[in-house]
MDAnalysis code that builds the backbone (N, CA, C; Angstrom):
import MDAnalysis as mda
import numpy as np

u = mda.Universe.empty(240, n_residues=80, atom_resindex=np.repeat(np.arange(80), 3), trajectory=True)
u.add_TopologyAttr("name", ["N", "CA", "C"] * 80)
u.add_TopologyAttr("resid", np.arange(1, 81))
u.add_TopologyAttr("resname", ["UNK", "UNK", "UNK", "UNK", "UNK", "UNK", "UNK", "UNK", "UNK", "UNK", "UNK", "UNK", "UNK", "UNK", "UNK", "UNK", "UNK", "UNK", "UNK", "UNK", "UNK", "UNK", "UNK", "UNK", "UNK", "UNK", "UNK", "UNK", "UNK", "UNK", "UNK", "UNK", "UNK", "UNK", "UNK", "UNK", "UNK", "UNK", "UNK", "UNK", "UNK", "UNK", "UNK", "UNK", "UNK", "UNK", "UNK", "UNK", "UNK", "UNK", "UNK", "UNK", "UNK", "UNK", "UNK", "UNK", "UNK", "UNK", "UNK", "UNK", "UNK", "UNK", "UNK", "UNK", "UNK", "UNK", "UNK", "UNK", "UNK", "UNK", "UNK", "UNK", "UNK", "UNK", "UNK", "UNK", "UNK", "UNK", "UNK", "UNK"])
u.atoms.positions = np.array([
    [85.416, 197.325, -40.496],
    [86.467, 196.675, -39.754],
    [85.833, 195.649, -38.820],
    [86.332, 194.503, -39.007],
    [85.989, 193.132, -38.284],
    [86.480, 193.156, -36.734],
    [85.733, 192.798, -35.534],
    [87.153, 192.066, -34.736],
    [87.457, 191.014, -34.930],
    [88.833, 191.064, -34.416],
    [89.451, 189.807, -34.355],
    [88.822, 188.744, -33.458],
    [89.237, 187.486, -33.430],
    [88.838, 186.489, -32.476],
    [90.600, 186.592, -31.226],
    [90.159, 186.344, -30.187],
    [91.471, 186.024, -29.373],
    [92.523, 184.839, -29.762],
    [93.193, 184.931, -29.568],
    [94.132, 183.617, -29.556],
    [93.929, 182.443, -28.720],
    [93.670, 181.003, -28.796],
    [93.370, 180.499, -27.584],
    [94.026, 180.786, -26.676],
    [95.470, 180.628, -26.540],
    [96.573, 181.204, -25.542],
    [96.258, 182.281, -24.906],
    [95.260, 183.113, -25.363],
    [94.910, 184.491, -24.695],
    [94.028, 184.290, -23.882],
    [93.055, 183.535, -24.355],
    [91.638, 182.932, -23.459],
    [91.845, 181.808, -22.318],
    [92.905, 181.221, -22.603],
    [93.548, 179.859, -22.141],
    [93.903, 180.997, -20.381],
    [94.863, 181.768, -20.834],
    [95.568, 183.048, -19.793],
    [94.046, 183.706, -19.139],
    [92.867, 184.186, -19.708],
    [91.792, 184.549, -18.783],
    [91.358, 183.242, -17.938],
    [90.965, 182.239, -18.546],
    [90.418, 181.883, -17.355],
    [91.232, 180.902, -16.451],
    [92.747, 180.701, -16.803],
    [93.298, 180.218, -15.461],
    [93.755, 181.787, -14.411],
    [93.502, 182.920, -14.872],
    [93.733, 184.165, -14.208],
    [92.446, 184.370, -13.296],
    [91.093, 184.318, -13.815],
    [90.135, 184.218, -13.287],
    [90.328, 182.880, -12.345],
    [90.100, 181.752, -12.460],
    [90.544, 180.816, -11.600],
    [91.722, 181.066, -10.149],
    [92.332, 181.402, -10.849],
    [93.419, 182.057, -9.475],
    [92.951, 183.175, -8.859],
    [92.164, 184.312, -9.385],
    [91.350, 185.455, -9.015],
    [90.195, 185.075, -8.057],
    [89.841, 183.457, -8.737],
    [88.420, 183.101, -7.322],
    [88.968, 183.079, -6.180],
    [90.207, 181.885, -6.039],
    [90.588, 181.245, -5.111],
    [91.252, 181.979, -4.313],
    [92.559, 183.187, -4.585],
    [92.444, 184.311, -4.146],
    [92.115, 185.091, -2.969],
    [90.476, 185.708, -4.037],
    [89.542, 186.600, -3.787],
    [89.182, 185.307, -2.473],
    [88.751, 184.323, -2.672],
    [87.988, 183.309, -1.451],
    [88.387, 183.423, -0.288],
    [89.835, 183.302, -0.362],
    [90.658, 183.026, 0.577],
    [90.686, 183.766, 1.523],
    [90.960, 184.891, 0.985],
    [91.124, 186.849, 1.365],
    [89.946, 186.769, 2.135],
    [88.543, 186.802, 1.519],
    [87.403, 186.869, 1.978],
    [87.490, 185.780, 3.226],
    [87.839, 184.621, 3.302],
    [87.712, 183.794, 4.857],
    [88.937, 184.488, 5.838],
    [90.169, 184.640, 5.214],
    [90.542, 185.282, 6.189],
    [90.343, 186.784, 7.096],
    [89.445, 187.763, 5.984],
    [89.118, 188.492, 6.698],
    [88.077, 188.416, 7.572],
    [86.809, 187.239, 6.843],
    [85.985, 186.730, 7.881],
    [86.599, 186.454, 9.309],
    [87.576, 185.735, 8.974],
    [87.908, 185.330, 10.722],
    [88.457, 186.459, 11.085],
    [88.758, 187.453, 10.743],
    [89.795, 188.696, 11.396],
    [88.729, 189.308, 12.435],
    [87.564, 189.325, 11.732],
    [86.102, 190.259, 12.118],
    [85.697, 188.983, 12.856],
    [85.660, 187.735, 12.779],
    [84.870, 187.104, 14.022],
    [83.780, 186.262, 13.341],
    [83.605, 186.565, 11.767],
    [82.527, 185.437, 10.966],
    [83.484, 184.291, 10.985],
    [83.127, 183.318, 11.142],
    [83.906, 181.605, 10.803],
    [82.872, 181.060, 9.836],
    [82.853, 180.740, 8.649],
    [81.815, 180.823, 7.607],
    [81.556, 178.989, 8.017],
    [82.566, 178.464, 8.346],
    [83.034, 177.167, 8.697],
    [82.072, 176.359, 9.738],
    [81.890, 177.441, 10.522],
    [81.488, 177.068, 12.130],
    [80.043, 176.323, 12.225],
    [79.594, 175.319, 12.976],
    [78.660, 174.534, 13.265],
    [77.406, 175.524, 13.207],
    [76.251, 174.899, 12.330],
    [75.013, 175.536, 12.453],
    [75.112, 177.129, 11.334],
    [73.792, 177.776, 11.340],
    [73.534, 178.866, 10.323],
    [72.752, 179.774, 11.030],
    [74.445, 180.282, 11.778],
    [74.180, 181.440, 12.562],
    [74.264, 182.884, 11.862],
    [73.687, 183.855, 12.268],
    [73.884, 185.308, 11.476],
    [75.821, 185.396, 11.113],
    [76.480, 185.010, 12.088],
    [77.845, 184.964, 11.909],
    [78.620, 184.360, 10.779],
    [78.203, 183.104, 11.106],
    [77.975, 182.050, 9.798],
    [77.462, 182.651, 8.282],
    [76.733, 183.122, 8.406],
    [76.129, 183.450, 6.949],
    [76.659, 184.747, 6.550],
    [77.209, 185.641, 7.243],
    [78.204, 186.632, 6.601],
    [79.584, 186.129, 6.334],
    [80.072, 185.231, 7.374],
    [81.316, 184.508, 6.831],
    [81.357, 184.454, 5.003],
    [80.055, 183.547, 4.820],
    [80.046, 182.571, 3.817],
    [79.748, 184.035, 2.765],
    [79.186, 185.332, 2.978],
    [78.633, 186.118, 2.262],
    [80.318, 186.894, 2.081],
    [81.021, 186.502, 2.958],
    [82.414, 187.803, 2.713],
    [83.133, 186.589, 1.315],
    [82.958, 185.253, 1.984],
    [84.117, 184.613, 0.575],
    [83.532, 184.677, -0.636],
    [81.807, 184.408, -0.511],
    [81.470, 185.146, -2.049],
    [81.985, 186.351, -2.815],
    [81.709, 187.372, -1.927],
    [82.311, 188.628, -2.429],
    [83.905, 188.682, -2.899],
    [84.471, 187.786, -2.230],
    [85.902, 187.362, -2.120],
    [86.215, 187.221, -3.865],
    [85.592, 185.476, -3.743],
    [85.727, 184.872, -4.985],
    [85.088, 185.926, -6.367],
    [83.757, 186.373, -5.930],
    [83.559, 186.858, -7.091],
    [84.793, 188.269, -7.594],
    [84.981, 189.092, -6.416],
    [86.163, 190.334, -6.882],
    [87.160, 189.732, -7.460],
    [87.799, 188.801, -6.880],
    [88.987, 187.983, -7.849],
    [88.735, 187.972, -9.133],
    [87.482, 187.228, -9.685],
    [87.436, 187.346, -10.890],
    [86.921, 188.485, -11.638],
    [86.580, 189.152, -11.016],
    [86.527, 190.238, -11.603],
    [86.959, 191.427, -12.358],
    [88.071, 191.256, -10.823],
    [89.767, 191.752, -11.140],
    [90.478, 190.969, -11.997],
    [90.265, 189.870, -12.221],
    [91.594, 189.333, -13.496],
    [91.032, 189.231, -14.826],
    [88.918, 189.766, -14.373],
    [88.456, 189.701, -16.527],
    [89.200, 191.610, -16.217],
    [89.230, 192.461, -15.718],
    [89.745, 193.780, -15.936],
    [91.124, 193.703, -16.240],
    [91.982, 192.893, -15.645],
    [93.268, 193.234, -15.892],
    [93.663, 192.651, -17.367],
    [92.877, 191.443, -17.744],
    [92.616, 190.700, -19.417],
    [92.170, 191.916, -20.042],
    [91.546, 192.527, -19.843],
    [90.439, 193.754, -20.827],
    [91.960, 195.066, -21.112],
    [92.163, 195.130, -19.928],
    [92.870, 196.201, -20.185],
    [94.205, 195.827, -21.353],
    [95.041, 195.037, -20.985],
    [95.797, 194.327, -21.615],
    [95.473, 193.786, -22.842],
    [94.329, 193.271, -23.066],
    [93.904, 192.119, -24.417],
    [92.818, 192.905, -25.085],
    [92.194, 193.644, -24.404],
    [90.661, 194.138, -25.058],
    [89.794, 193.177, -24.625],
    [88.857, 193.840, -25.001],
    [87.038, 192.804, -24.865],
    [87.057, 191.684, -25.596],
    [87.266, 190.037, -24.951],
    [87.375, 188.928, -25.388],
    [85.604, 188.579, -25.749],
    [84.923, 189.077, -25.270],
    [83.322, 189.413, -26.422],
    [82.852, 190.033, -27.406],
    [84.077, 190.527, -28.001],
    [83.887, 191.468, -29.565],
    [83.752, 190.159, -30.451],
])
């Protein structure tokens, strides 16, 4: 038994889901930065500063993370 290939329409749906999952996840991540007091934004590369910028990574990357899981669960493994 072969797999199948996805549909583009299926792949087309991961990565504008992932795309919305970065921006998201980014967002989330700066606003909780500022909740806690990091401004990732703020003048100079202060310890404050550089966790800011370390929470929207984490941000952006969970977004996409969360929308290749919610594709997987729904579609299966688009790498078979």
């Amino acid at each position: 038994m072969t797999p199948s290939q996805h549909p583009t329409s299926q792949l087309l749906l991961l990565g504008v889901g992932q795309a919305i999952g970065f921006v998201v996840g980014a967002l989330l991540g700066r606003w909780l930065g500022l909740l806690l007091g990091f401004d990732a934004l703020a003048e100079g590369y202060t310890n404050q500063v550089m966790v800011g910028i370390v929470l929207i990574a984490i941000g952006g990357g969970g977004g996409v993370q969360l929308a290749r899981a919610l594709y997987k669960r729904k579609y299966g493994d688009p790498r078979v």
